[in-house]
C-alpha positions as a Markdown table, in Angstrom:
| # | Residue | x | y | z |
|---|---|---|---|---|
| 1 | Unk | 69.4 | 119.8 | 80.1 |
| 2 | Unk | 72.3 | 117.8 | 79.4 |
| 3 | Unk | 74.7 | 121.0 | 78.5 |
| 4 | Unk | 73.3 | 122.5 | 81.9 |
| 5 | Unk | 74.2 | 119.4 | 84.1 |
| 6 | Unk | 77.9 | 119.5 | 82.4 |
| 7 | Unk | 77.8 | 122.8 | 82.9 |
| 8 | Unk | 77.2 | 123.3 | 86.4 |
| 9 | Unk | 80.1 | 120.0 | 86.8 |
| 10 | Unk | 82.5 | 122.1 | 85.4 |
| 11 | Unk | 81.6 | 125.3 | 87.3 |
| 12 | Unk | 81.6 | 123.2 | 90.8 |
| 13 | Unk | 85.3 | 121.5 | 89.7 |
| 14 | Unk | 86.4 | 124.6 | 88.3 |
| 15 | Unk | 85.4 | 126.5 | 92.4 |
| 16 | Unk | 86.5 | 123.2 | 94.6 |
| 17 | Unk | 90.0 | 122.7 | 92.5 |
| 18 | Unk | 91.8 | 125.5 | 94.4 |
| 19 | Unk | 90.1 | 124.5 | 97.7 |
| 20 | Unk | 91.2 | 121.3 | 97.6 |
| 21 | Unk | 94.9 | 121.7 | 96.5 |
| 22 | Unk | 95.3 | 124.5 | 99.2 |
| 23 | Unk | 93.8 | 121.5 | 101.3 |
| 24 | Unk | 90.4 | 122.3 | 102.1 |
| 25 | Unk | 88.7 | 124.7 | 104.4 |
| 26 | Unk | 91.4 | 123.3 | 107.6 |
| 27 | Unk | 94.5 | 125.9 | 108.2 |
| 28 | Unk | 97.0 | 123.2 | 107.7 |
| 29 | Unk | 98.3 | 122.1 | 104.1 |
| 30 | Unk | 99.9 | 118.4 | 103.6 |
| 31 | Unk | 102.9 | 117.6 | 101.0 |
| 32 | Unk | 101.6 | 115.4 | 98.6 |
| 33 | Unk | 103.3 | 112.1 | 99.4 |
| 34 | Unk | 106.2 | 110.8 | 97.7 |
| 35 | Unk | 106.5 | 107.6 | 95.4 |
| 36 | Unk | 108.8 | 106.3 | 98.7 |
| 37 | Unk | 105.7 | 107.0 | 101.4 |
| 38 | Unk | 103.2 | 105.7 | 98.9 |
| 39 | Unk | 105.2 | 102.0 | 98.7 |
| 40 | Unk | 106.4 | 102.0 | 102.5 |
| 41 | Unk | 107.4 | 104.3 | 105.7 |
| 42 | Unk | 111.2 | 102.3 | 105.6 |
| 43 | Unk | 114.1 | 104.1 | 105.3 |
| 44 | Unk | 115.9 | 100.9 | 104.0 |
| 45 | Unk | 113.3 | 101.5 | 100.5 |
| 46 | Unk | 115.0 | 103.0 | 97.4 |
| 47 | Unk | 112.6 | 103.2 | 95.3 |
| 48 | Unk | 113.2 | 102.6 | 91.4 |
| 49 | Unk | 111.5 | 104.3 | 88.5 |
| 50 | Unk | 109.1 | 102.2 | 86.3 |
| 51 | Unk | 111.3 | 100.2 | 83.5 |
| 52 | Unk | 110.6 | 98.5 | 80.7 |
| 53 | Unk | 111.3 | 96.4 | 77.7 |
| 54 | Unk | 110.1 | 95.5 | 74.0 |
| 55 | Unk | 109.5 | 91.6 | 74.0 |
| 56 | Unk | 111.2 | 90.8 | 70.7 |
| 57 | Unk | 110.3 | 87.2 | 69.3 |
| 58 | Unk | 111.0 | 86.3 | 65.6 |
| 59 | Unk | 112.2 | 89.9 | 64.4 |
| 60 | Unk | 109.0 | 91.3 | 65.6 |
| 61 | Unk | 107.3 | 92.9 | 69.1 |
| 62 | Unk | 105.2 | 91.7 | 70.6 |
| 63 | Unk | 104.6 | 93.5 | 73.3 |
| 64 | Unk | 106.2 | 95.3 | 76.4 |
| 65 | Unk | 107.1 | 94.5 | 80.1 |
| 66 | Unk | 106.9 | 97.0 | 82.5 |
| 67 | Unk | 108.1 | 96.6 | 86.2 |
| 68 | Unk | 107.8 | 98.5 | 89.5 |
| 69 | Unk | 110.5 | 97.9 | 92.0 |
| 70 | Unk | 112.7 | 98.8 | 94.0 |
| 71 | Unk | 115.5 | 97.7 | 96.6 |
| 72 | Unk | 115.6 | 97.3 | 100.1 |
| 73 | Unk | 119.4 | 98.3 | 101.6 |
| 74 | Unk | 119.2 | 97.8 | 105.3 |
| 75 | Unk | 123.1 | 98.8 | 105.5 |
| 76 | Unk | 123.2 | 102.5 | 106.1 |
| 77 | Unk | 126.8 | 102.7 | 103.9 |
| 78 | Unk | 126.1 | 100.6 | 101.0 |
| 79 | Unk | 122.1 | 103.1 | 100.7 |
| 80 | Unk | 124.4 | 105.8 | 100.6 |
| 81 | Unk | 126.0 | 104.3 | 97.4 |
| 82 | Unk | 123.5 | 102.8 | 96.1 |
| 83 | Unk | 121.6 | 105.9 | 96.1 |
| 84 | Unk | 124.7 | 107.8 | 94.6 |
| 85 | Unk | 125.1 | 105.4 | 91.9 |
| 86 | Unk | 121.7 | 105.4 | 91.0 |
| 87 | Unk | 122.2 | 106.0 | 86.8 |
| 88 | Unk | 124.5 | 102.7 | 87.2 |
| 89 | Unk | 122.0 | 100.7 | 88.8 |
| 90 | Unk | 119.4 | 101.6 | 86.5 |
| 91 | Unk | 121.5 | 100.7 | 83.5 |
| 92 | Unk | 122.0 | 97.3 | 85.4 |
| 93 | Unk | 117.9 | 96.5 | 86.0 |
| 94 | Unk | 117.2 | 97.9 | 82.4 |
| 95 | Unk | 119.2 | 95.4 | 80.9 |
| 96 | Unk | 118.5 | 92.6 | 83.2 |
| 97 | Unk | 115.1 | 93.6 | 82.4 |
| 98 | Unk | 115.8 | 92.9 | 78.7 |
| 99 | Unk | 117.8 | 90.2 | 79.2 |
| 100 | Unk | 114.4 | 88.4 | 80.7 |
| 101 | Unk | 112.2 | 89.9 | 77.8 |
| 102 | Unk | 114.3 | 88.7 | 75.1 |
| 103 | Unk | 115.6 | 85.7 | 76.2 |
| 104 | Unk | 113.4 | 84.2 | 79.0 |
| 105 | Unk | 109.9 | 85.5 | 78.3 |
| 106 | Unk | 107.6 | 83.6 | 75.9 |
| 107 | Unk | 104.7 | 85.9 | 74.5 |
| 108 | Unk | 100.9 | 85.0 | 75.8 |
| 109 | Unk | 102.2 | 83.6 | 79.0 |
| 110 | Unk | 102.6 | 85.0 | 82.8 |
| 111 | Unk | 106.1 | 86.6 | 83.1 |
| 112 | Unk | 107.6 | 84.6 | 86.3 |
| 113 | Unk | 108.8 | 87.1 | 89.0 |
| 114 | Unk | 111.2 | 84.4 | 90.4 |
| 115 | Unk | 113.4 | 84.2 | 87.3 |
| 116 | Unk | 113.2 | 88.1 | 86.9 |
| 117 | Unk | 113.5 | 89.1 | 90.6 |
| 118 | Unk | 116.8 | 86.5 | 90.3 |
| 119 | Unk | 118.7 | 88.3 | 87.3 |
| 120 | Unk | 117.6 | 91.5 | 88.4 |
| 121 | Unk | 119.3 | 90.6 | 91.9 |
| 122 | Unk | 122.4 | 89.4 | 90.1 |
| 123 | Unk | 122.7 | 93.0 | 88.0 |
| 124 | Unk | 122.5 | 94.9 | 91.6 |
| 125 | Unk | 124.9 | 92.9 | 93.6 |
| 126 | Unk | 127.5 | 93.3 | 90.6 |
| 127 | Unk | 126.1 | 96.9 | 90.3 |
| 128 | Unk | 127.3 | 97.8 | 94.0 |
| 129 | Unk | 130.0 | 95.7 | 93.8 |
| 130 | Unk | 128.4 | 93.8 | 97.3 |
| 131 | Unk | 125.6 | 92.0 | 98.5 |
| 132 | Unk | 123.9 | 93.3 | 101.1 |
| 133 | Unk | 120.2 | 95.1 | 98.5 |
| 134 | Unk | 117.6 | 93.0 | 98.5 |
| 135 | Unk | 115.3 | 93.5 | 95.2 |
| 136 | Unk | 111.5 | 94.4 | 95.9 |
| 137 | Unk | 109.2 | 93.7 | 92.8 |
| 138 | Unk | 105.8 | 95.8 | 93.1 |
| 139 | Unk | 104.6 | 95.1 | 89.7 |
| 140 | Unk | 104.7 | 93.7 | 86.6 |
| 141 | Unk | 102.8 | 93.7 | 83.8 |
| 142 | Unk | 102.7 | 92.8 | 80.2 |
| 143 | Unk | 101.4 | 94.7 | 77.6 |
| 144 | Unk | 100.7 | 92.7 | 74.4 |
| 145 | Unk | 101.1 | 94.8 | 71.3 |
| 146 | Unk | 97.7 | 94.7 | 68.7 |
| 147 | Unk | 97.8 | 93.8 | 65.7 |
């Protein structure tokens, strides 16, 4: 009975898959959203990909922090660069992101998005050379390694 039931799930999936990505029985088809849509509708949002970092205490990991973000550029110009120096501004968040892991961060505690949004801030402004981004954490978590 149970091999029937799975069965029949499968068959069902297998017939409403291709419905649903050519977007149902309507005529019209939607884009799937971007990361940008999904986090906000303003243009000012550059969205970030997901970083992290090893948290390295006493020669060992311990776990891993791993951020969402991104920045918020109100100034038309300095989005422009900041969008075309995007491998540079990575590099700078990665290692701020580090930077807090390593030196900052103490294992089986809450990481403090105040101290991280601040160096992480710092790395940008240098990054672009101006100030004028403003660093938008969406998440962070920490995930503790097992033993």
């Amino acid at each position: 009975m149970q091999r029937r039931a799975l069965l029949v799930g499968l068959c069902a999936a297998l017939v409403a898959g291709p419905a649903a990505a050519a977007g149902g029985s309507g005529g019209g088809s939607q884009a799937p959203a971007t990361r940008q849509e999904r986090l906000t509708s303003a243009e000012s949002f550059v969205p970030m990909p997901t970083l992290s970092a090893g948290v390295l205490q006493r020669a060992s990991t311990r776990g891993t922090l791993v951020v969402d973000m991104g920045i918020d550029v109100p100034d038309a110009a300095l989005r422009e660069r900041a969008q075309r120096n995007g491998p540079r501004l990575r590099d700078a968040l990665r290692t701020a992101l580090a930077v807090y892991a390593n030196t900052y961060y103490r294992d089986r505690t809450a990481p403090d998005p105040t101290q991280l949004t601040r160096l992480m801030q710092q790395s940008i402004d240098q990054a672009l050379g101006a100030p004028g981004a403003r660093v938008l954490l969406v998440n962070i978590i920490y995930q503790r390694r097992s033993s």
